[in-house]
C-alpha angles and dihedrals in degrees: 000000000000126000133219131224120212121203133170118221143169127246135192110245088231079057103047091039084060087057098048092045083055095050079044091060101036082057094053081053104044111019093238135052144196107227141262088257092064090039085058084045083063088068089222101134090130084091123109109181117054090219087060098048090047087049094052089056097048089045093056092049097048088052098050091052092047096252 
């Protein structure tokens, strides 16, 4: 059974609009989306481009279902 931790942290507005642009964008391609909250979850704020970040989640889905 895994557990799971909870942490608040803050975010620059710039930051947390990337990842809403991004949930914006996985939801043009899929018709659903998870969030920007669970984007943030991905610790990918490196990330600079919300396309990227979209592709990298899409990515991550299509590998994992064998795509």
């Amino acid at each position: 059974m895994s557990t799971t931790q909870h942490a608040t942290v803050e975010i620059q507005p710039e930051k947390y609009e990337l990842y809403v642009e991004a949930d914006r964008e996985i939801y043009k391609r899929l018709g659903q989306s998870p969030g920007p909250e669970f984007l943030m979850s991905l610790m990918l704020e490196n990330e600079d481009d919300p396309s990227d970040l979209a592709d990298i989640y899409l990515h991550t889905i299509l590998t994992s279902v064998g795509a």
